[in-house]
N, C-alpha and C positions, 0 to 999 in steps of 0.2 A: 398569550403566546404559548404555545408549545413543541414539546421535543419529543422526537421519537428516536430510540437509540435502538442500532439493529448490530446484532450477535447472530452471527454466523456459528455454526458446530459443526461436525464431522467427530462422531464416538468420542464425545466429552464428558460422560457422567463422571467421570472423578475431579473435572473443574466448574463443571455448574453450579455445586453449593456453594463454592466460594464469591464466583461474580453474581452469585441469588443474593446471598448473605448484602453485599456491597450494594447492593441494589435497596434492598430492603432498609440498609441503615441511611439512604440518601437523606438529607434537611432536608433537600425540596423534592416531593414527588411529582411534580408536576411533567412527567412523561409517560409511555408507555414503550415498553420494549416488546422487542421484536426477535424473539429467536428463530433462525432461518436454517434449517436442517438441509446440508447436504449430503444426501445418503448416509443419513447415520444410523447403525445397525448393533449399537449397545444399549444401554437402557435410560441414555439420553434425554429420549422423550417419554419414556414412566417419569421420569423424576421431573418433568415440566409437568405433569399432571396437577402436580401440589398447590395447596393455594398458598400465593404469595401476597405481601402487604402493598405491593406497586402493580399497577394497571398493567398487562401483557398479553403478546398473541402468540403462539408458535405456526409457522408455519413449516411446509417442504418447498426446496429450492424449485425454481421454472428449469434450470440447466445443471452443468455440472462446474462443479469450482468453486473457488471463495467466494470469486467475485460475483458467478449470479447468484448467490445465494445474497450476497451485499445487495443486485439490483432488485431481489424477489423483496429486500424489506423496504428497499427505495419504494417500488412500485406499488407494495401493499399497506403505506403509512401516509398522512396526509397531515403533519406534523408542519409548524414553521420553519424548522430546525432538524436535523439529521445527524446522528453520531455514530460512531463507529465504533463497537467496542469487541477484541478477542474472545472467545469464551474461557483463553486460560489465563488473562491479564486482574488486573484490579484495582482498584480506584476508591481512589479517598472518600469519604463519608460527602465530602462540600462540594465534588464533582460537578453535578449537576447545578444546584448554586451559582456557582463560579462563573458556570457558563450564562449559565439567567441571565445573571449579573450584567454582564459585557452587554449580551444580546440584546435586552434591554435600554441600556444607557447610550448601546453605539449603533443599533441596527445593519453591524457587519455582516458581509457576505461570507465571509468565513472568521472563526476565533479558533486561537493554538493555545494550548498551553506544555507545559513544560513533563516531561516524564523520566522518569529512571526505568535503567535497567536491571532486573534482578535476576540471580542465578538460583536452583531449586534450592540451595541452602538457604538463603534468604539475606544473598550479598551483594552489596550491593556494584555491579559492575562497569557501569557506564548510564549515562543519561544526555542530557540534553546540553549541550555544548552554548551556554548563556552569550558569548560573544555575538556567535551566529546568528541565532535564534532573536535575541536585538536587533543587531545588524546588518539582517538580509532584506534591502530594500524592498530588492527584486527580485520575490519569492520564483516566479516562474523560472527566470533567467536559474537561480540558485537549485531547483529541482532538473533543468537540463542537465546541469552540471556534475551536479552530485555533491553539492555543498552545502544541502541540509539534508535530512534522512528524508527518505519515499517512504513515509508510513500513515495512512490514511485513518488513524486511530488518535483518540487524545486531540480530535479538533470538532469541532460544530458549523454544519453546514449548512447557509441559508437554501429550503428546497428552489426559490426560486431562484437563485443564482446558478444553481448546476444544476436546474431544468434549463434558465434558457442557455445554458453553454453544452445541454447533449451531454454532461458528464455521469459517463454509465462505466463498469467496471469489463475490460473481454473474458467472454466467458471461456470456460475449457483451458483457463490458463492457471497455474500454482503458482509461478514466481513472477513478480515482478508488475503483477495487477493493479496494484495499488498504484503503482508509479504513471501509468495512464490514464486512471481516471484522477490524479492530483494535477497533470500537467491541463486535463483538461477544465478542471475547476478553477485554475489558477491561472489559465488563459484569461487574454484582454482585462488586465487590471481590475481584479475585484478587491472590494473594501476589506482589508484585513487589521485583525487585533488581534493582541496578543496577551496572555495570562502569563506573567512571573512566578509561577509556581508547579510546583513538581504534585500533579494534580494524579497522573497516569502509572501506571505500574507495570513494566512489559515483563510478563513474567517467561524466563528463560530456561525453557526444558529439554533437555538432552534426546529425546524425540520429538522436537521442533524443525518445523518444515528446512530451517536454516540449517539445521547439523544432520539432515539425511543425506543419503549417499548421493552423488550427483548422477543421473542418467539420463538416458537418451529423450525422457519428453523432459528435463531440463531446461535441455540444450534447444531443442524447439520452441520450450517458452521461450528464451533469452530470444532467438532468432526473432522469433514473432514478435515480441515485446517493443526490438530494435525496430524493425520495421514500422508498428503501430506510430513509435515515435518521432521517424521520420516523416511519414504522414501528417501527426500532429503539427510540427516545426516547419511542412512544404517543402522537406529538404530529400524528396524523392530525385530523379531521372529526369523527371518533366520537368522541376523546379529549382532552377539551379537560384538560391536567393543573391541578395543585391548585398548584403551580410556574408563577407568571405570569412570574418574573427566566427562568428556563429556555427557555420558550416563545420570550422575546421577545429574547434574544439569542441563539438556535436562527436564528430569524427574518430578526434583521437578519446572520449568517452567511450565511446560505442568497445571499441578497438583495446582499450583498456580493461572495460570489463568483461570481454573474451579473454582476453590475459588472464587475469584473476583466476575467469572460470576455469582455463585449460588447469593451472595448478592446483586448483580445488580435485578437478576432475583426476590428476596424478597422485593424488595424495588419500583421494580415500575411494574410489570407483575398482571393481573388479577387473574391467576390462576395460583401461585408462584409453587404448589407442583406437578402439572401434568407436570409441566417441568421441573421440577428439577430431575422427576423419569425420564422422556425420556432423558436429560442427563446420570443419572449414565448407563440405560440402553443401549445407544450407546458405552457407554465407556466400559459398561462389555464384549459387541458383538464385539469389535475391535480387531483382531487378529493384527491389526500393530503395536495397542499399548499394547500386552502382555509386551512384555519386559520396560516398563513404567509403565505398571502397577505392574509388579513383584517389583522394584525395591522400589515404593513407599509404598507398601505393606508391605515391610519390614523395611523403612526408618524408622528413628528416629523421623521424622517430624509428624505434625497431619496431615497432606495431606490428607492421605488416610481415617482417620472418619471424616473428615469436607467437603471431597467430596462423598463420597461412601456411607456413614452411616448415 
């Protein structure tokens, strides 16, 4: 058996050492990684020139964005197993192990384990919510939702399971990538296990795509992302489902997390209001999200004047 764990970059050379270094200290080497350059234009790729103690390729992305750069190491790895790993995150020595371990003993379609969040001081800010993380049955229902995190990292994926489920990352998107190709791996009940342990390291830097200013191809990710996911669900125009509870907490998610965004978008955006119109305005022009938009329209909630109005 084996794994192929693919790293995505975009001008990393000041966090390569560190996930080389983690690599290098793995118990089990039994992987090879995959660095996947998306247009990266610092010295990045001098410093993969190096020879390391663990098997690796580097490649350049097929498109642009994390996620083709995520599909160029799907595509160029032929591994049992598939992992995800940040270029500026990091991982325990028994990482790899761990996952053996599981993959081994239970021949799951997909293993999670457990991760903290860390700030650049090296504190620790938040992790993985243990109740949850137990207790979500029904991981897909709980990823519609938004009641586990949409992070496609800190898990191992069987290749054949998200070949035969089409689960590929949209390309030309920054935010919100992960969250569609999880809903789509995590469609029609695949076998899942779980690691009790804080295996992952999300490491949290003040120039993280998270804490940059919100702008205008933000806001078209989000659009687009909503969209893809209505798609995924059949809860376009055409598809009015037979699940009205589905629909309409689909709905008021969708609707909630343009909320968020508009106050993100006020709180640190130059030009808070010429984005906040190109928001309502993709969301008016969306035929995928009529029936998301009808329902909220009528809702009882304020969705609809705190986003629209």
């Amino acid at each position: 058996m084996k794994f192929d764990i693919v790293i995505p970059f975009k001008d990393a050379e000041t966090h390569l050492p560190n996930i080389c270094a983690d690599l290098e200290n793995q118990t089990n080497k039994n992987f090879t990684a995959h660095f996947v350059s998306d247009q990266s234009s610092d010295e990045s790729l001098a410093y993969l020139k190096n020879d390391f103690s663990f098997s690796y390729h580097v490649w350049e992305s097929d498109g642009i964005g994390p996620g083709a750069a995520r599909n160029t190491g799907i595509n160029s790895s032929s591994g049992d197993y598939i992992l995800f790993i940040d270029a500026d995150d990091r991982i325990t020595k028994d990482y790899t192990s761990k996952f053996y371990e599981k993959a081994r003993s239970t021949g799951a379609d997909i293993i999670e384990c457990m991760y903290q969040s860390i700030d650049s001081n090296g504190t620790i800010v938040s992790g993985t919510n243990l109740e949850s993380f137990i207790s979500s049955s029904d991981r897909f229902l709980a990823l519609v939702y938004g009641d586990v995190p949409r992070l496609s990292w800190g898990k191992a994926y069987k290749r054949k399971a998200i070949e035969d489920r089409h689960a590929f990352f949209p390309e030309n998107i920054h935010n919100g990538e992960d969250h569609i190709f999880l809903l789509k791996a995590y469609k029609d009940l695949p076998h899942i296990e779980i690691i009790c342990e804080h295996l992952y390291r999300w490491i949290r830097h003040p120039q993280s795509l998270t804490n940059r200013e919100t702008t205008e191809k933000t806001i078209e990710d989000f659009v687009r992302v909503s969209e893809l996911k209505a798609e995924i669900l059949n809860l376009t125009s055409e598809n009015r489902p037979s699940d009205e509870e589905l629909l309409l907490k689909f709905s008021r998610r969708i609707f909630k997390e343009a909320r968020i965004l508009i106050s993100k978008v006020i709180s640190d955006s130059k030009n808070p209001q010429n984005i906040i119109r190109h928001l309502r305005e993709l969301m008016l022009q969306s035929t995928h999200l009529n029936l998301t938009k009808e329902i909220i329209k009528n809702d009882s909630t304020s969705y609809w004047k705190d986003v629209m109005e």
